[in-house]
DRENDO-1510 file (C-alpha; in Angstrom, 1 decimal, always signed):
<recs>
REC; n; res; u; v; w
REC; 1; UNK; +196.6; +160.1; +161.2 .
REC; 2; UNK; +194.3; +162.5; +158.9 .
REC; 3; UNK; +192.1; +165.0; +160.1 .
REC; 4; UNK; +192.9; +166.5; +163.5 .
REC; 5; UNK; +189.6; +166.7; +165.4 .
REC; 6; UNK; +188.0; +166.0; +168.5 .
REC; 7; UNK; +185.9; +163.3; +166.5 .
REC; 8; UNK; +188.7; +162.2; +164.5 .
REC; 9; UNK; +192.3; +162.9; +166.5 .
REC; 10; UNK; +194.8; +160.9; +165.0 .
REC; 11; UNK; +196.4; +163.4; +162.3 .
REC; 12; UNK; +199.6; +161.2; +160.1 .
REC; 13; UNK; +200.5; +164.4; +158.3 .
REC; 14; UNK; +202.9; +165.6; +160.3 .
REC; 15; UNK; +204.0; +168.2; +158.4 .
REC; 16; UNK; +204.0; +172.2; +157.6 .
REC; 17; UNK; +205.6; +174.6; +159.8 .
REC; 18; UNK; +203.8; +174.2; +163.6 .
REC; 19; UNK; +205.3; +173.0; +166.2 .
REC; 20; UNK; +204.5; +172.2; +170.0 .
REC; 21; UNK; +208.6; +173.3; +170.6 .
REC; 22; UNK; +211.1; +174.5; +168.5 .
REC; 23; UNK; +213.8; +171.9; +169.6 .
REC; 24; UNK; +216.5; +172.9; +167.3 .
REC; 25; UNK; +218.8; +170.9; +166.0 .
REC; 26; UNK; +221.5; +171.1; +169.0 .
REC; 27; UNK; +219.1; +170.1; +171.2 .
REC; 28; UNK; +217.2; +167.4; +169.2 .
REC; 29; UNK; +221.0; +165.7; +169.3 .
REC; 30; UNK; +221.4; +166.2; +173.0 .
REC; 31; UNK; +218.4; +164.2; +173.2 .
REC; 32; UNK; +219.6; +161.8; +170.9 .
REC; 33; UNK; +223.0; +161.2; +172.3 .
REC; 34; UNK; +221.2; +161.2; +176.2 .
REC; 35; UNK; +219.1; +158.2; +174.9 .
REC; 36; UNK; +222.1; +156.4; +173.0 .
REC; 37; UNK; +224.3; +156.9; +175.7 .
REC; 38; UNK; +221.8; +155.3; +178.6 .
REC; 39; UNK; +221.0; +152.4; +175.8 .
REC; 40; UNK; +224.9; +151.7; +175.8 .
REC; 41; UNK; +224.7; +152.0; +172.0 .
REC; 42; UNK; +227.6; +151.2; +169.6 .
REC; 43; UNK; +228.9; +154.3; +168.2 .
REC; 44; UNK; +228.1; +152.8; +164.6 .
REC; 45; UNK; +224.7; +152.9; +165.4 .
REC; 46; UNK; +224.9; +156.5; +167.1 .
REC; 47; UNK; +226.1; +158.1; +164.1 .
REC; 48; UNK; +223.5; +156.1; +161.5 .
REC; 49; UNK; +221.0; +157.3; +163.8 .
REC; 50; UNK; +222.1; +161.1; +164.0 .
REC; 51; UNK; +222.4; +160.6; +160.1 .
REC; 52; UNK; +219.1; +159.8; +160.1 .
REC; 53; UNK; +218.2; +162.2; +161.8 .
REC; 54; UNK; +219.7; +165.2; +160.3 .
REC; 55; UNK; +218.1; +163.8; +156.6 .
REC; 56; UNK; +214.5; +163.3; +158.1 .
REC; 57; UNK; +215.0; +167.2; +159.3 .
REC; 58; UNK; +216.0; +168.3; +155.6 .
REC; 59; UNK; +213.2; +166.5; +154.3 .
REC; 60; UNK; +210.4; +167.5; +157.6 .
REC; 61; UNK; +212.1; +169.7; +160.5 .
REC; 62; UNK; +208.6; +169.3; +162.4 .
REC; 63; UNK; +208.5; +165.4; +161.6 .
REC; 64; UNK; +212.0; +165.0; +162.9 .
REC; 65; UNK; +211.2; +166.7; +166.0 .
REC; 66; UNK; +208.3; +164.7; +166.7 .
REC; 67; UNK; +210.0; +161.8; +166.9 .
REC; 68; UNK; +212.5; +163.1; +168.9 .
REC; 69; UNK; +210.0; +164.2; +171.6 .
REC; 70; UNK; +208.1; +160.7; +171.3 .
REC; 71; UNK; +211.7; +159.2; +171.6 .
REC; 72; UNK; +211.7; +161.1; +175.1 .
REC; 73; UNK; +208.3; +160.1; +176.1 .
REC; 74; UNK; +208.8; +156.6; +175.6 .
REC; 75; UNK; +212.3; +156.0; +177.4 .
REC; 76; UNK; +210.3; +157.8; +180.5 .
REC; 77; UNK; +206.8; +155.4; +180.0 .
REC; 78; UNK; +209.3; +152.7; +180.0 .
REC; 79; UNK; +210.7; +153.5; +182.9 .
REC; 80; UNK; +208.1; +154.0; +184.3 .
REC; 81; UNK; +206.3; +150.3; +183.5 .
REC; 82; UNK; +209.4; +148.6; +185.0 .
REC; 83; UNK; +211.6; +148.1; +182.1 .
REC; 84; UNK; +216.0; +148.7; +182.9 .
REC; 85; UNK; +217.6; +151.7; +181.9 .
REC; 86; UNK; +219.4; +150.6; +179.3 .
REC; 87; UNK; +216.0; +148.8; +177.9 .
REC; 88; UNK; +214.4; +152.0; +178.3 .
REC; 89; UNK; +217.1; +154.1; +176.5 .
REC; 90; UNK; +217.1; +151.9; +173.8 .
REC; 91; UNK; +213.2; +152.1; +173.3 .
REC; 92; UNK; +213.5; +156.0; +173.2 .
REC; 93; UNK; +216.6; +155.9; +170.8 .
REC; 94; UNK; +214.8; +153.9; +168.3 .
REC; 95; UNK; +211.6; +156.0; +168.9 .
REC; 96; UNK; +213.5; +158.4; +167.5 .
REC; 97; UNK; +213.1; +156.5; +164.2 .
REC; 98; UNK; +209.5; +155.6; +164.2 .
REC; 99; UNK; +208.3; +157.9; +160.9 .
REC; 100; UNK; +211.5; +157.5; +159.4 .
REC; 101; UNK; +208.9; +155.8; +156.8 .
REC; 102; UNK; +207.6; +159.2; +155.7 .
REC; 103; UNK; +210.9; +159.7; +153.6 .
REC; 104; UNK; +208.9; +158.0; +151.2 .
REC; 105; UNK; +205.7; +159.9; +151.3 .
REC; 106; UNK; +205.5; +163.4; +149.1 .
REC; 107; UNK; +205.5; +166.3; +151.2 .
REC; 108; UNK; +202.6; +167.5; +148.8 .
REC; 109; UNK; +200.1; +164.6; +150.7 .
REC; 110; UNK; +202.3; +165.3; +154.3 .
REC; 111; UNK; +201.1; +169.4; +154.0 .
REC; 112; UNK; +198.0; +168.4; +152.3 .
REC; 113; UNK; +195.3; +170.8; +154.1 .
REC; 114; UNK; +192.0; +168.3; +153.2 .
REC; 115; UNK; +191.3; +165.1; +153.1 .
REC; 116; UNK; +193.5; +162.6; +151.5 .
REC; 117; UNK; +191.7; +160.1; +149.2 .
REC; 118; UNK; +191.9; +156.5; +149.1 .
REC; 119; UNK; +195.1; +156.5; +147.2 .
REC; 120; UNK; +197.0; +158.8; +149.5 .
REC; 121; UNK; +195.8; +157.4; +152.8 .
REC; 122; UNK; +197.0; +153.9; +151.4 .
REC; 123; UNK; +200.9; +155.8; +150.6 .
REC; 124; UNK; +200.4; +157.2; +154.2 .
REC; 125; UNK; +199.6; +153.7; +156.0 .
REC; 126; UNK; +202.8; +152.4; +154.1 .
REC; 127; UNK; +205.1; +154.4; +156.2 .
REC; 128; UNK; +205.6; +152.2; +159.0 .
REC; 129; UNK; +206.8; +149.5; +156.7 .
REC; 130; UNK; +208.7; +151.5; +154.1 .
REC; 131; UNK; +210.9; +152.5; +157.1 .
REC; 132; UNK; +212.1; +149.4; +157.8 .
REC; 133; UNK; +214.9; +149.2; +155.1 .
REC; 134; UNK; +216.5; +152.3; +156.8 .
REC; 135; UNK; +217.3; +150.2; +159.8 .
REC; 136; UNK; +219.4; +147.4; +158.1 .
REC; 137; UNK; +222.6; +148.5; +159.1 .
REC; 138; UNK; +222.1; +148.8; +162.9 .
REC; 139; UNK; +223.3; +146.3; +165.6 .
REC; 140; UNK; +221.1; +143.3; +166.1 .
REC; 141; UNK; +219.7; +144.2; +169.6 .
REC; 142; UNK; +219.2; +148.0; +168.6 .
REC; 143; UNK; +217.9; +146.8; +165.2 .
REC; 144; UNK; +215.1; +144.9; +166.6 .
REC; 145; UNK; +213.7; +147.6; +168.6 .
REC; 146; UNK; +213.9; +149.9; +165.8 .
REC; 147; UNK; +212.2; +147.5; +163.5 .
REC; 148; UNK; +209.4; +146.9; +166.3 .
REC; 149; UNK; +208.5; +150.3; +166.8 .
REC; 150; UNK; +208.6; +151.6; +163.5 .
REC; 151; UNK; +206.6; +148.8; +161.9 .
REC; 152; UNK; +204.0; +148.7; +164.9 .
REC; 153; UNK; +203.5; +152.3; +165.9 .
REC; 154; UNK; +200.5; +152.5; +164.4 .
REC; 155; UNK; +198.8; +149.1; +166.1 .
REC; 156; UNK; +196.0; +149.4; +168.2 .
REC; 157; UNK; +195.9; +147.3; +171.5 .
REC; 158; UNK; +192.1; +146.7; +170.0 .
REC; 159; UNK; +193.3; +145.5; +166.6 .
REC; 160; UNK; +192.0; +148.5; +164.9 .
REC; 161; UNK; +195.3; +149.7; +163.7 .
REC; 162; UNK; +197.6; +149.1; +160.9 .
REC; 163; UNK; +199.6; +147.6; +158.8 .
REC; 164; UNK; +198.8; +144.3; +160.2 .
REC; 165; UNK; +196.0; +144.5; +162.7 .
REC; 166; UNK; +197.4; +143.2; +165.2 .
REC; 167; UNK; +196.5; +142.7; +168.7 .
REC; 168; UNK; +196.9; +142.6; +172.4 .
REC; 169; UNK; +199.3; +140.3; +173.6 .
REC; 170; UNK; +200.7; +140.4; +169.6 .
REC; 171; UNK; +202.2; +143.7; +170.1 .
REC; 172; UNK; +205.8; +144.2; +172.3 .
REC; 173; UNK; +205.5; +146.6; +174.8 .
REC; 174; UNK; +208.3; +148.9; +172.9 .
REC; 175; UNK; +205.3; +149.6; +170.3 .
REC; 176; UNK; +202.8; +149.9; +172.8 .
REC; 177; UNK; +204.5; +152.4; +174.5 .
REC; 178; UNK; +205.5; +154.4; +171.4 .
REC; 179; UNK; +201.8; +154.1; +170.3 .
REC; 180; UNK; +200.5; +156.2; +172.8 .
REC; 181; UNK; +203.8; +158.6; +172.7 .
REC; 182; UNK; +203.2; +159.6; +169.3 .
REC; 183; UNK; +199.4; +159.9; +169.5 .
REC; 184; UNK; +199.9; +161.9; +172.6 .
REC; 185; UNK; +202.6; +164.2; +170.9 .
REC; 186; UNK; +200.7; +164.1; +167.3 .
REC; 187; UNK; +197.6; +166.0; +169.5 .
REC; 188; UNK; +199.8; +168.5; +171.8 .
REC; 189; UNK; +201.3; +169.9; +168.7 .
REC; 190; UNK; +200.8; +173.0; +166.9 .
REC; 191; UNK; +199.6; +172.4; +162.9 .
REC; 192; UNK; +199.3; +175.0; +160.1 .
REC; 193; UNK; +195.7; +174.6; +160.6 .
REC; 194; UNK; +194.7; +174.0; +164.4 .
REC; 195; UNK; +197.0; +175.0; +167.5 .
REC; 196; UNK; +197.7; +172.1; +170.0 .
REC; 197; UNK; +196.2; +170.7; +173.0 .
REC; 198; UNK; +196.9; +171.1; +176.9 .
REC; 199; UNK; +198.0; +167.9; +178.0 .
REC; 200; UNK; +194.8; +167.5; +179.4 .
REC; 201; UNK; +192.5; +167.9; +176.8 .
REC; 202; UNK; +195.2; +165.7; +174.9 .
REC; 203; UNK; +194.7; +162.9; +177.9 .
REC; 204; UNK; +190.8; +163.3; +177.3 .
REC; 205; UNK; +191.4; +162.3; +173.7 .
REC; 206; UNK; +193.6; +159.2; +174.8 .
REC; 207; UNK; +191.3; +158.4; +177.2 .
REC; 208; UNK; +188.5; +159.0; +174.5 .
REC; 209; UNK; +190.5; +156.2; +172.5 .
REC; 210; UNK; +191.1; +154.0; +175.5 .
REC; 211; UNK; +191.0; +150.5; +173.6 .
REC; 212; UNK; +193.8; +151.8; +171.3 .
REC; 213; UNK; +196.0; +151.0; +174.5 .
REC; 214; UNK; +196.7; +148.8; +176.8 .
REC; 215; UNK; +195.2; +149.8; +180.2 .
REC; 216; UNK; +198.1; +150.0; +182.3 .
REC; 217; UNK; +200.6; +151.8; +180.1 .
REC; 218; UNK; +197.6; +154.6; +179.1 .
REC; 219; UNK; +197.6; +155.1; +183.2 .
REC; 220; UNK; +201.2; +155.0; +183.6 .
REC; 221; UNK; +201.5; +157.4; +181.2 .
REC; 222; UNK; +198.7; +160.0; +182.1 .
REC; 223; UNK; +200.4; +159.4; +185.7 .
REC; 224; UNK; +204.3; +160.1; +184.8 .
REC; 225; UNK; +204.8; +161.2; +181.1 .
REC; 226; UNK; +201.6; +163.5; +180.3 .
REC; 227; UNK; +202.4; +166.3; +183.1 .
REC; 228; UNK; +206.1; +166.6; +182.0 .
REC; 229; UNK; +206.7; +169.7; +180.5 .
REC; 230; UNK; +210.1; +169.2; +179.6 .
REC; 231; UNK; +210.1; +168.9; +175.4 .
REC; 232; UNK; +206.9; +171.7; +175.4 .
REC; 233; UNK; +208.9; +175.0; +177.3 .
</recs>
């Protein structure tokens, strides 16, 4: 995500200091433990995922809040498309996770203020796979999920996305819902060098984008996740 414009809205570099919502740390684990606790996770998994957690916020408070607010959004979206509790909690827990990938990016290209070049877009697009050996010690069923979301967060329903360009049907519907989670939250946050969007002019951008997403989950979620409040106040 570089460049956070009307023309150009998908900004990867999370970082600096803005924020849609202070979380704090307390409640960034409420959340946490809310998710883990309606995913009926092992408590091994709990604690590597708090650990996480509390790391990614040493290295990028505002990163680890983002993806515990995208964690939120996508145990509601999958609620909302139909998917069990418990399958829901588990997509928001390891939503949580999604940019734990960004470990491995300097925070000098995360806070960059310009645009990156070639070389630092390519360190940027290998985030969702360089997070993938942080998940190796989670529980099979958990571990899956994780590894979905994090690798594919960044695929487009339209193919146009990375790391693999994959497609439609290609893509699980845990990364499809985290897709347009983390745009969505990406666009409604404040940066050091633009403030954030209303949910509706946010919306307007998804919309904008509508072949990034699959149709029914971008109207799901304008219906029931985009009017929430609840991670913003």
């Amino acid at each position: 995500m570089v460049g956070a414009t009307l023309s150009d809205p998908d900004p990867e570099r999370t970082g600096g200091t803005g924020s849609a919502c202070i979380l704090g740390p307390e409640r960034c684990h409420l959340i946490i433990a809310g998710l883990a606790e309606q995913a009926g996770a092992h408590h091994s998994d709990i604690a590597l995922i708090s650990a996480l957690h509390n790391l990614f916020r040493l290295y990028s408070e505002w990163n680890a809040e983002h993806s515990v607010r995208v964690g939120h959004h996508a145990r509601v979206l999958a609620e909302s498309m139909g998917h069990g509790r418990r399958d829901a909690g588990a997509v928001g827990l390891c939503a949580c996770l999604h940019d734990i990938g960004k470990l491995h990016i300097s925070r000098s290209i995360l806070d960059k203020p310009g645009r990156l070049s070639a070389d630092e877009r390519a360190i940027v697009e290998q985030h969702p796979l360089d997070g993938l050996s942080c998940l190796d010690e989670l529980s099979h069923g958990i571990r899956h999920i994780a590894q979905s979301v994090t690798a594919l967060h960044h695929e487009n329903y339209d193919g146009s996305g990375y790391p693999y360009g994959l497609s439609g049907d290609a893509l699980p519907d845990s990364a499809q819902f985290v897709r347009v989670c983390d745009f969505f939250d990406a666009l409604r946050a404040d940066r050091p060098y633009r403030r954030g969007m209303s949910a509706w002019a946010a919306m307007e951008v998804l919309k904008q984008r509508k072949s990034f997403f699959r149709t029914d989950v971008l109207r799901t979620f304008e219906a029931d996740v985009a009017p929430s409040n609840a991670v913003y106040a």
